[in-house]
Wavefront OBJ file of the C-alpha trace (Angstrom):
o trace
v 0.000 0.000 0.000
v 2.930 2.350 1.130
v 3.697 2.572 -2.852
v 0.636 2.938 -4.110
v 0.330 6.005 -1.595
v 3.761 7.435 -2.370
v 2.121 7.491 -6.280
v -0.694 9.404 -4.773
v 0.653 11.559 -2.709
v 3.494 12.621 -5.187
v -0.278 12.876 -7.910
v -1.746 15.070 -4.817
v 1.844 17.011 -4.639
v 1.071 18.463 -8.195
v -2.413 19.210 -8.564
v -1.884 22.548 -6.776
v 0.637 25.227 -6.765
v 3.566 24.293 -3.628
v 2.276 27.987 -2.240
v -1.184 26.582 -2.049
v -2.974 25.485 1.875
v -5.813 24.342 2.307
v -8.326 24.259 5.458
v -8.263 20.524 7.247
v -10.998 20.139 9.796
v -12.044 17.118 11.778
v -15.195 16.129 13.724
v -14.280 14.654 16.700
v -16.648 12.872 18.755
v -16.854 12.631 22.410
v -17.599 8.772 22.761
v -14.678 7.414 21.339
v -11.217 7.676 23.062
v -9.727 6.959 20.335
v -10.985 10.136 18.928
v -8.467 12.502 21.704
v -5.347 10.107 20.941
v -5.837 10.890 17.381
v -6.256 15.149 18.114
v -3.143 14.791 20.809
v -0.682 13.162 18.078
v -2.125 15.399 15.253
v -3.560 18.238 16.173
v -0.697 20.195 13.950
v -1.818 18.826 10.882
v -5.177 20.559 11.874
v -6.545 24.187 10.830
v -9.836 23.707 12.850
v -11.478 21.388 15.266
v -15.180 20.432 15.808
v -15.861 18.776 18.756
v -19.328 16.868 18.873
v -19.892 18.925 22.096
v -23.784 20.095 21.554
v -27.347 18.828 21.140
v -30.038 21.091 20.260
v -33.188 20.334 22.641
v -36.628 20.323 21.611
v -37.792 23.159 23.696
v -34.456 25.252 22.040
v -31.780 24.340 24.897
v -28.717 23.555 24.051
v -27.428 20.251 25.372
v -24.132 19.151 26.852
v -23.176 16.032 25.562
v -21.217 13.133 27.854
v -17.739 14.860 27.537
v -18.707 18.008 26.465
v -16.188 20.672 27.021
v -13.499 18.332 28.666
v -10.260 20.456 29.683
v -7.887 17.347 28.321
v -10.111 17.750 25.177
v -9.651 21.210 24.759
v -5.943 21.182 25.546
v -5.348 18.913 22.581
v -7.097 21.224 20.416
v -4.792 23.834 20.927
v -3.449 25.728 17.764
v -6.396 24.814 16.234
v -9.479 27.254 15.958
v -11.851 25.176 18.045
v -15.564 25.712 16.565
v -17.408 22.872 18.474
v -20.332 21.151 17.074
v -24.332 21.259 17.762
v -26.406 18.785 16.210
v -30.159 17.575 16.155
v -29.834 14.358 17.624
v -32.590 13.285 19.170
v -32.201 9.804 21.300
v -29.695 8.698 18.820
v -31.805 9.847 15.445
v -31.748 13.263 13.970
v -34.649 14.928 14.042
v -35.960 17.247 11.763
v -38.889 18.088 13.730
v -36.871 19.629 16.605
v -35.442 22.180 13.965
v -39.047 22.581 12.390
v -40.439 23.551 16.341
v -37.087 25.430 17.610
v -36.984 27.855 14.444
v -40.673 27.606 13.557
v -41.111 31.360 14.516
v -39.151 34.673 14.494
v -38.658 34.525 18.494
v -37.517 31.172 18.469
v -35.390 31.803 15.775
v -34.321 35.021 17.904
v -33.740 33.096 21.264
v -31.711 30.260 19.797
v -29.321 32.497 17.857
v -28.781 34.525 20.951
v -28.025 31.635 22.993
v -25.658 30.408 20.551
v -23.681 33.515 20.182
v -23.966 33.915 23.763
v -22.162 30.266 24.409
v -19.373 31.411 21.674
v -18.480 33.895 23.350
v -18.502 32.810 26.985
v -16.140 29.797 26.240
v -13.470 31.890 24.190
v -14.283 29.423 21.022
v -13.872 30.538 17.763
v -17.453 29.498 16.460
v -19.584 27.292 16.404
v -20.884 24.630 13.410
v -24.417 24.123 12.856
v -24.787 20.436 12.141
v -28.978 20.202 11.840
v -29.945 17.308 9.605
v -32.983 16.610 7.826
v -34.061 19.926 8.061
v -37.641 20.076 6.699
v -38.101 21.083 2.950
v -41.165 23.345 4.535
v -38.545 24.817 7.126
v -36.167 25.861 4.414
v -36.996 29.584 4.409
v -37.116 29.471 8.260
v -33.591 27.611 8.629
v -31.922 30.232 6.245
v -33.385 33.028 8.385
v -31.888 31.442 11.146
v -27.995 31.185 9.887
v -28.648 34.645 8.504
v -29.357 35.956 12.221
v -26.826 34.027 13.986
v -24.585 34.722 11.118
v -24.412 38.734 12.214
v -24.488 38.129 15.417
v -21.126 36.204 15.658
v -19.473 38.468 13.235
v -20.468 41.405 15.502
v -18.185 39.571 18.052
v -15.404 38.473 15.245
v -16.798 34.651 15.758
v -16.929 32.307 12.793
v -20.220 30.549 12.052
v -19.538 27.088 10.124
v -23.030 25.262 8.454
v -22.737 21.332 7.756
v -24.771 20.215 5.302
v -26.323 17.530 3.574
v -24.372 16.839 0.004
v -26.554 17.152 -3.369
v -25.791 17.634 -6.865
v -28.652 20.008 -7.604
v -31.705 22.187 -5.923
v -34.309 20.181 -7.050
v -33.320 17.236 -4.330
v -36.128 18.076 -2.354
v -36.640 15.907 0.009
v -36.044 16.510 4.056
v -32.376 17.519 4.785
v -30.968 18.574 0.858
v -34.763 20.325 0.378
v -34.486 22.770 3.915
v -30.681 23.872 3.056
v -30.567 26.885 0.119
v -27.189 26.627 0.160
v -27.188 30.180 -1.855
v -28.465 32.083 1.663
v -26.139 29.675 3.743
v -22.970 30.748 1.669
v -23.743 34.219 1.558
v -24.320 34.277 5.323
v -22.150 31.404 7.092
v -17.899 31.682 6.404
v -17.435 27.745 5.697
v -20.056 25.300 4.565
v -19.138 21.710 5.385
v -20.628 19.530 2.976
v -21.207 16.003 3.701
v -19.472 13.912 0.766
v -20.355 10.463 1.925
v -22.957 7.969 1.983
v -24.033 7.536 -1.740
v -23.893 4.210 -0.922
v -25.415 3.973 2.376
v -27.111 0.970 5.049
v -30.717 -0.079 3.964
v -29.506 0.187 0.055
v -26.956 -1.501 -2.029
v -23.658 -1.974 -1.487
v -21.103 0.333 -3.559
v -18.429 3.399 -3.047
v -19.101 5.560 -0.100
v -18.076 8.447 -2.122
v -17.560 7.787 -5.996
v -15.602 10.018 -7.708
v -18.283 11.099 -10.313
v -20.391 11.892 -7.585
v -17.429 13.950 -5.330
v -17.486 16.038 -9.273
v -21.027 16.818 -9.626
v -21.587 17.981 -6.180
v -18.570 20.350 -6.312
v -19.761 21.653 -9.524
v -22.857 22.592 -8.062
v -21.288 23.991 -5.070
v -19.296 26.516 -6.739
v -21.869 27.329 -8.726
v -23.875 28.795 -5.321
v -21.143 28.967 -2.752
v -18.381 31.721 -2.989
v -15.555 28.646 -3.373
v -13.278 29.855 -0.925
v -16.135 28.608 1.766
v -16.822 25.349 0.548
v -15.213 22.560 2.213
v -15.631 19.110 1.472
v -16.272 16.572 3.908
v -15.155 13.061 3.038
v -15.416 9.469 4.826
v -12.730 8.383 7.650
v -14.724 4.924 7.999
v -16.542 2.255 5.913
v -19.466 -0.118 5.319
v -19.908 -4.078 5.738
v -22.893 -4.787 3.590
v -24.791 -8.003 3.700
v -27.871 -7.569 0.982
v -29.217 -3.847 1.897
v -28.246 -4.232 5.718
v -25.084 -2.616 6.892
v -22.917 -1.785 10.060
v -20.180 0.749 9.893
v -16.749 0.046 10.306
v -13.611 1.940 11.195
v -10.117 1.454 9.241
v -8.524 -1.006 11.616
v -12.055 -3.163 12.318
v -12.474 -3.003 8.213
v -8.668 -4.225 8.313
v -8.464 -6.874 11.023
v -11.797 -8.235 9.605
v -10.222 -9.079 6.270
v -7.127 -10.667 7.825
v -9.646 -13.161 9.848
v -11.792 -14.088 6.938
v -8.591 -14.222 5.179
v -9.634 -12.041 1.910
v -7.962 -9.821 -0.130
v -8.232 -5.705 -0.323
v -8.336 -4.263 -3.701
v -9.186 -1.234 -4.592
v -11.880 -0.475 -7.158
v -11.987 2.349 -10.083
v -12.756 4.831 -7.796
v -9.562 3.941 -5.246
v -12.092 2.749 -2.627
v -10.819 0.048 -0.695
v -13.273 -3.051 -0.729
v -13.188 -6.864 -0.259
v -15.862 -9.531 -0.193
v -16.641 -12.428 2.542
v -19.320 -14.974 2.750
v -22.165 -13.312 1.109
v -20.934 -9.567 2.388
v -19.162 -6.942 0.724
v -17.500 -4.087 2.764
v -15.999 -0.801 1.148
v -13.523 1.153 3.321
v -11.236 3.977 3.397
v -7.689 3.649 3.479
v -5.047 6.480 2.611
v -4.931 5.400 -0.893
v -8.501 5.712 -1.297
v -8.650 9.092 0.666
v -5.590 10.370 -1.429
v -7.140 10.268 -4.502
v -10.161 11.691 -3.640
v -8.208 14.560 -2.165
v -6.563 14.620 -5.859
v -9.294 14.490 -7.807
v -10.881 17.255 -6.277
v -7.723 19.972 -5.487
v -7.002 18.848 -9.644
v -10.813 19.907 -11.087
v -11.857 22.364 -7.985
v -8.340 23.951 -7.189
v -10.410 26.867 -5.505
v -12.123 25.332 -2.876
v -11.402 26.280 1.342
v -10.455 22.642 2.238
v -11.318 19.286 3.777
v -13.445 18.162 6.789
v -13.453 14.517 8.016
v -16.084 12.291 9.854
v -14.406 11.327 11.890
v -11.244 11.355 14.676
v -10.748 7.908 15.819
v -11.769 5.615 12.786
v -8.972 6.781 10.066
v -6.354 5.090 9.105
v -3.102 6.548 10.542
v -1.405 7.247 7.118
v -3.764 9.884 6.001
v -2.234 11.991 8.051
v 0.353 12.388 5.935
v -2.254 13.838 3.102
v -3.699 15.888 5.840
v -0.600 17.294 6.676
v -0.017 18.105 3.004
v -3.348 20.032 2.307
v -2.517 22.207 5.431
v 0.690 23.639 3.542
v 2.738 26.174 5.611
v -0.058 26.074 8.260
v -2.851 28.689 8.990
v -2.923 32.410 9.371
v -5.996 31.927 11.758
v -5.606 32.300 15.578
v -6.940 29.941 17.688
v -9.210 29.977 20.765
v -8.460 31.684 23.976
v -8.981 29.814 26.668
v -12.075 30.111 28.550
v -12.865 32.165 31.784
v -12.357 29.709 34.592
v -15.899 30.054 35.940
v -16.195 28.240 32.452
v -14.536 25.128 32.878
v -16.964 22.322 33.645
v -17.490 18.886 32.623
v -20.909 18.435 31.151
v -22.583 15.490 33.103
v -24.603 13.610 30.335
v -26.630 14.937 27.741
l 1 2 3 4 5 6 7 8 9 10 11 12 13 14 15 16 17 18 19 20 21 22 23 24 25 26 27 28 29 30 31 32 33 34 35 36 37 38 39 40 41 42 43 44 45 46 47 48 49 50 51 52 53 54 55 56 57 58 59 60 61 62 63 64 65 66 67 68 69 70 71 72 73 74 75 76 77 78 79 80 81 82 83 84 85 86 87 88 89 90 91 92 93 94 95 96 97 98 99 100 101 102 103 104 105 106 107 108 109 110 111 112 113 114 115 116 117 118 119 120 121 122 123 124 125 126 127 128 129 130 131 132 133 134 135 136 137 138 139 140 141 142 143 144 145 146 147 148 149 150 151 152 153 154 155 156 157 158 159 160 161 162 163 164 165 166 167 168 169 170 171 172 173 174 175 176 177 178 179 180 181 182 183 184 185 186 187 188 189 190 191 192 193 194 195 196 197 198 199 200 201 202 203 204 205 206 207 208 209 210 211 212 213 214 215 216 217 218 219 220 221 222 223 224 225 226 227 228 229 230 231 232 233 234 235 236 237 238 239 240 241 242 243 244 245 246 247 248 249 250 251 252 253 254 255 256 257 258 259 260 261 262 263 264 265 266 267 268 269 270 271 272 273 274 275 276 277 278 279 280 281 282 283 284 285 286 287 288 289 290 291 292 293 294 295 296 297 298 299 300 301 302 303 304 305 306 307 308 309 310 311 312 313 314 315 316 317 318 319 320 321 322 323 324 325 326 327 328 329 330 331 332 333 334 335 336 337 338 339 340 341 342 343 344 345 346 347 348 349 350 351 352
């Protein structure tokens, strides 16, 4: 693999200028350890860091997750700008109703930006990233208001808002989640949209490339042509899939690895670089450096002028992407990073 890699990276090493850096972000989630031993060894090769620290509540709180805010956490992040995470999650399932009821009306929409803004800047963080998926189609108009608002008020305070969103090809996908994000407002309003490059293949259909090449094309095409470029950044797959028919359980790079080397089978790679192997009646696609090279290369070679890469997620990658990581960042980043917090800040969040 190390050769096929070296090819890659040295591919990678000429599709942009040697002056060029791009942005490298990284959700990190707060239920893995392995997630802080990979921020703690690699945190350098990082321009940003989004920790999964928030949950949105139905009644427009905003959660503390089980680790939320952890001191050993946030020293790791350091050098990075830290712009935590808040998501829609729900008992386990995002829910697109919560969004519908929290920013249903101009004083909820009011009351949650506020409180956002408010936790920014309390903390010392950098931002935050607004992570609300399946946003209804009918609550499009409603969530754009809503990025719009908190949008101004973090720039009034020289905070960065960040918008992750569901990845389409075109506005006419207008179902729940691509349907409530107009990613023309978003752009104009939020200074990076993450866009979520995985999952064309995905557990309930058939099996196939988490993120085919084609696919990584036509959504960056339609990105650029409603999202000032130097915003978008593309967030592609740190994990995999092991299929059997339509039913599928995620895997990370070494359990995707070790399980080939028990049911003895071989890794290839397919036309799109994606790492994949078969095994009594299952197939399981994975990503591996290679395959996370040359998606990195295929996009800085036809989309030169996008902001950068996120990654779902800390904890599941193989360790040699760092090495690509490390390449996209360049020189490093211009951007300062977090102040630490006022000590009456400093608290470990006890559950959700």
């Amino acid at each position: 693999m190390r050769s096929r890699l070296t090819a890659l990276l040295l591919f990678f090493g000429a599709a942009f200028p040697a002056t060029a850096a791009y942005t490298t972000s990284v959700w990190i989630p707060t239920w893995d350890p392995n997630a802080l031993t990979t921020v703690q060894r690699h945190a350098g090769a990082m321009t940003e860091s989004n920790p999964g620290w928030y949950n949105l509540g139905n009644d427009g709180s905003i959660g503390r997750n089980s680790g939320a805010e952890d001191p050993t956490m946030r020293a790791a992040m350091t050098g990075t700008l830290l712009i935590p995470t808040i998501k829609n999650n729900a008992g386990g399932q995002f829910s697109g109703a919560v969004v519908a009821n929290v920013l249903g009306s101009p004083s909820g929409r009011e009351s949650h930006a506020q409180a956002l803004a408010q936790l920014v800047i309390t903390k010392g963080f950098d931002g935050i990233d607004i992570d609300y998926e399946l946003v209804p189609a009918s609550s499009r108009d409603a969530f754009s208001s809503f990025v719009q608002l908190l949008g101004t008020k973090l720039h009034q305070s020289g905070k960065k808002l960040s918008v992750t969103v569901a990845a389409k090809t075109n506005d006419s996908q207008s179902w729940d989640g691509p349907g409530g994000e107009d990613w023309r407002v978003l752009g104009a309003s939020a200074d990076s949209i993450k866009i979520m490059a995985y999952d064309k293949h995905y557990p309930g259909g058939p099996a196939g490339d988490i993120s085919p090449l084609t696919w990584l094309d036509q959504i960056a095409t339609y990105a650029e042509s409603t999202i000032p470029a130097g915003k978008i950044v593309f967030g592609l797959p740190w994990y995999g899939y092991d299929w059997n028919g339509t039913n599928a359980g995620s895997l990370t790079y070494d359990e995707a690895h070790n399980l080939a080397l028990r049911v003895g089978a071989t890794v290839t790679h397919d036309a799109d670089g994606e790492a994949t192997f078969s095994y009594s009646g299952h197939t399981v696609y994975f990503q591996d450096a290679s395959s996370y090279a040359k998606k990195v290369a295929y996009l800085t070679s036809r989309h030169a002028g996008i902001a950068g890469f996120a990654h779902w997620r800390a904890g599941a990658e193989d360790p040699a992407m760092w090495d690509v990581v490390s390449s996209l960042k360049g020189g490093g980043s211009s951007n300062s990073p977090a102040t630490p917090p006022p000590t009456s800040g400093r608290r470990r969040a006890a559950g959700r």
